[in-house]
N, C-alpha and C positions, 0 to 999 in steps of 0.2 A: 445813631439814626439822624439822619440831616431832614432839614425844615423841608424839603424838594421833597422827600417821600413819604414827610406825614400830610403834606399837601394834595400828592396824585395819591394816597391811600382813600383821604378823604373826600374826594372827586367820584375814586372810583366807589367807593360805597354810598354815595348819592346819586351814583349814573344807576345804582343796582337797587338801590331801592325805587327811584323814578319809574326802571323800567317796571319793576314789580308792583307798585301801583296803580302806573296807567296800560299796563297791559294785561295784568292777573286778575281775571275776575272773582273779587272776595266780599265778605261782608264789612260794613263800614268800621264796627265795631274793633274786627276783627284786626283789618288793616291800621286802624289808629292802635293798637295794642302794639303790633308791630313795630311800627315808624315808633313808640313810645319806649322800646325795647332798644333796637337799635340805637337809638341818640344815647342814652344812659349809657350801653357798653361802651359807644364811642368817643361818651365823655369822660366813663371811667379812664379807658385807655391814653386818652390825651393827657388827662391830669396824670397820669402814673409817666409818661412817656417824661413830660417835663418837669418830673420830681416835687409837685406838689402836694401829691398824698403817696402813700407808702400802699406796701404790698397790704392786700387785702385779706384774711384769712380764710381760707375754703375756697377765695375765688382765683380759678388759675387763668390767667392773661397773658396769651402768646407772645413772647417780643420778639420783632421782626428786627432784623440784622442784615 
């Protein structure tokens, strides 16, 4: 995986959570769990992506090719 697609991966899942924010009408609570949600998988996945934690047990993480 080149730096170019963990770049537009992580573009594109901030254009999707933006729109989901300021277009979904939710509760605040609700939406902070979300955004709270999101950022951890997408940090898990970065540190895994650049090998600095290893596979995680029970949790399965897609990798894109």
């Amino acid at each position: 995986m080149t730096l170019v697609n963990i770049v537009v991966i992580l573009v594109v899942v901030g254009l999707v959570m933006w729109l989901i924010n300021s277009y979904i009408p939710m509760a605040a609570a609700i939406k902070s769990l979300l955004n709270i949600v999101v950022f951890v998988v997408v940090l898990i996945w970065i540190l895994q992506t650049f090998g600095l934690i290893g596979a995680i047990p029970g949790l399965k993480m897609p990798a894109l090719k």
